[in-house]
Each structure stands twice: as C-alpha cells, then as structure tokens.
C-alpha positions in Angstrom: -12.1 73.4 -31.3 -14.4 70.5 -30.2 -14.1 67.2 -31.6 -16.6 64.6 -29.7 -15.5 60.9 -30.5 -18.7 58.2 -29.7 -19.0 54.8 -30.5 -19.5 51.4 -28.7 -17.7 49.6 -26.0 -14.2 48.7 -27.5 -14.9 50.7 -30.9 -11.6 51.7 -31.3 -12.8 55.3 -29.8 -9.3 56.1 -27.6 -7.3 54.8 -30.5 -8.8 57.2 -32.7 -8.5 60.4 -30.6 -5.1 59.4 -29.4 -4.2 59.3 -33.1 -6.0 62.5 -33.9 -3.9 64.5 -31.0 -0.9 63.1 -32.1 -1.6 64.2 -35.1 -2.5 68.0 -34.4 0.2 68.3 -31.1 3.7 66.9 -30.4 2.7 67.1 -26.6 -0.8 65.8 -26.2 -3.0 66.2 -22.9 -4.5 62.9 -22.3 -7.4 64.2 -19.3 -8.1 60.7 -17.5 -11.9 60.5 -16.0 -11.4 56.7 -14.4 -11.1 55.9 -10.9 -9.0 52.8 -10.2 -11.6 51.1 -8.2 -10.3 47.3 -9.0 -7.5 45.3 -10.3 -9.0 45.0 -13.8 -9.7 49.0 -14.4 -5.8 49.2 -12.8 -4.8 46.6 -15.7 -6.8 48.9 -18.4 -5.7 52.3 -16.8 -2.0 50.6 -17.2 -2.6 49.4 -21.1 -3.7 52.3 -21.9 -0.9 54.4 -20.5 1.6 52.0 -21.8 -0.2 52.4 -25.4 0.3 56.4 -25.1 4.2 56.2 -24.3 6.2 59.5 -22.9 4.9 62.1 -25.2 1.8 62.4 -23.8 1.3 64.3 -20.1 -1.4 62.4 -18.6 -3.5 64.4 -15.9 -6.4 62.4 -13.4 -9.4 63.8 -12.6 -12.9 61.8 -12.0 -14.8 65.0 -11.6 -13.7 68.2 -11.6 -12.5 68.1 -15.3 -12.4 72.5 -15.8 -10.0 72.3 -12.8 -7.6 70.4 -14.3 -5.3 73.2 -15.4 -6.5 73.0 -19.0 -4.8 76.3 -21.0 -5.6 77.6 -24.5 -3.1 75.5 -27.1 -3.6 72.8 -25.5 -4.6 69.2 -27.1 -6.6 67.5 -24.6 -8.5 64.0 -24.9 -11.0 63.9 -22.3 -11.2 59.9 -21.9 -13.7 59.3 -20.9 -17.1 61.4 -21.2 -19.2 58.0 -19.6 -17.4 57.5 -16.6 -17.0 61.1 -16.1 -20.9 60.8 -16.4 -20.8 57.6 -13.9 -18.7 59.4 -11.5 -21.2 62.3 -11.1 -24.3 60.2 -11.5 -22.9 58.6 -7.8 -21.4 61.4 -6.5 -25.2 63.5 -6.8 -26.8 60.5 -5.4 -27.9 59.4 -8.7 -30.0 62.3 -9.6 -30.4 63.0 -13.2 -30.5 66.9 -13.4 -28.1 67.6 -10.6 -25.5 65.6 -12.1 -26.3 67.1 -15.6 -26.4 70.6 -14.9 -22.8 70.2 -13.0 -21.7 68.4 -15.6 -22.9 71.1 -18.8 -21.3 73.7 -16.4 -17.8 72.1 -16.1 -17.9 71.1 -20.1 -18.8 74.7 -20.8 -15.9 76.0 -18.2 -13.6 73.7 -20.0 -14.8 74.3 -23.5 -14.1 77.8 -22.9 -10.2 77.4 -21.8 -9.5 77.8 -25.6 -7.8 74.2 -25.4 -8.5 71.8 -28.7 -10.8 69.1 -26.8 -11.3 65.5 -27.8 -13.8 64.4 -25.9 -14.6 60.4 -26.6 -18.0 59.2 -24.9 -20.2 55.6 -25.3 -23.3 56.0 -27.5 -25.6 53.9 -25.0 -28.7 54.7 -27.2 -28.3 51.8 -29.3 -29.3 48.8 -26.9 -32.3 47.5 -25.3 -34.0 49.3 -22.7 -32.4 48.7 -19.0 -34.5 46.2 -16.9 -33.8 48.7 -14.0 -34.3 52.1 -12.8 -30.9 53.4 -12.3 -29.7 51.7 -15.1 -32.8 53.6 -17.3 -31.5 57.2 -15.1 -28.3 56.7 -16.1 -29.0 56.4 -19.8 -31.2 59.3 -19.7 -27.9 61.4 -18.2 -25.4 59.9 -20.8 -27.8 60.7 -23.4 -28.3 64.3 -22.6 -24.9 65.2 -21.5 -23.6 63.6 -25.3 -26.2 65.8 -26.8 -24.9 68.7 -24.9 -21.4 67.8 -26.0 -22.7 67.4 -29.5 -24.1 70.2 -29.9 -21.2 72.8 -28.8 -18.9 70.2 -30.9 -17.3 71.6 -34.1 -16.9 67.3 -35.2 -18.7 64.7 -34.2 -16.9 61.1 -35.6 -19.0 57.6 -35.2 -16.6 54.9 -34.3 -18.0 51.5 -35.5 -15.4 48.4 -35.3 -12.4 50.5 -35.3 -14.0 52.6 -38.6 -14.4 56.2 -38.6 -17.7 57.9 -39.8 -17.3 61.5 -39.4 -21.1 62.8 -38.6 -20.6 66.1 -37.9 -19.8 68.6 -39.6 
C-alpha cells in the first residue's frame, strides 16, 4: 500500500503519518531523506527523533531510498519526498529530467518491496511563481515527482493546519 501525505510547510504532515504508522505497526520504519547540513536542520532532525521515541527504527538515506533495506511488512514513512527531491535536484547538477527519472526509478524499486509506504511530500504548487530559474526547475521536479507518487498511491491525504482531507481514494 501507498499512502502519499502533502501539505504545506509545518502542516502537521510528519505528525500525521507518524500517527498513521503507529497505528497500522508496533515497529514503524521512519526512512529519513535529510542531510544535517547546519545546526538548525541538527536541532529539527533531533525534535523529530525525540517526538518518535524507541519504537520506531529510524534508517538515513538522502538518496538512495530503494537501498535502504526496505522488506515486504514493513511500515515505512519516507520523510521527506522534497528533500529527497532537493538532494537529487543537486546531486544531477540541477537537471530536471535526470533527477526525475532517477527518482521515478528508485520510488518504483521501493514501491515494489511490498513494504506499506507513507510517503509525506510539500505541495509547492500553491505559491507565487519563483523570481528565479532554479527556484522555477525545482518546482517543476517537485511537481512531477508528487504526481508520480500520486498516481501509483492507493491514498492521497491534504494536510491543511494540522487537518486531514483525504483526496484520494
């Protein structure tokens, strides 16, 4: 099963699929996409880790998400899809379709494993246009790798202010 989780910045998104895993597996997978770059991402990588507590096996990996040892039966929140997204973006020297068609391959690999996946992503089509090119690229790749996501998902909730609207089915 896919279940995709979008919303805003600070929507409540990880609270929700955090609280959704706990509630289909007493041993939750929560699949970290962050790199620790600064102190204030360390601070938030922290919060959320302390937020989790010891039932959850946490597992790091910026990139490579389908070779993060993902089995069927597994619960897995993938956390999260847009700096996954940001991470690839830089690491193909920002081109659009190189980072998206690794990124559709390693979904699909990881989709596959069998695992119940909670994948919680921005939904960066609601603001104004970016004033700059890279900012307009990445957009374009956040937007079609959501879409992608969507599209294999069984659910698709809307997180607005902490409130759930389920959009899919």
């Amino acid at each position: 099963m896919i279940i995709m989780i979008t919303g805003g910045q600070r929507s409540g998104k990880s609270e929700f699929a955090e609280q959704l895993a706990l509630s289909l597996s007493q041993r939750p997978v929560y699949l970290a996409t962050a790199q620790v770059l600064d102190e204030e991402i360390g601070r938030r990588v922290a919060i959320h880790k302390e937020r989790r507590g010891e039932r959850w096996l946490t597992i790091e990996e910026p990139l490579r998400i389908d070779e993060a040892g993902v089995e069927s039966g597994m619960t897995v929140v993938v956390d999260c899809v847009t700096l996954w997204a940001s991470n690839w973006f830089f690491n193909s020297g920002e081109q659009v379709d190189k980072a998206l068609d690794e990124m559709k391959r390693r979904f699909d690999s990881l989709a596959a494993s069998g695992a119940t996946l909670l994948m919680v992503t921005n939904e960066v089509g609601l603001g104004g246009v970016a004033d700059n090119a890279m900012q307009r690229r990445f957009t374009d790749l956040q937007g079609a790798i959501n879409r992608h996501i969507a599209s294999r998902a069984d659910e698709v909730h809307f997180i607005v202010s902490g409130i759930d609207m389920k959009i899919k089915p």
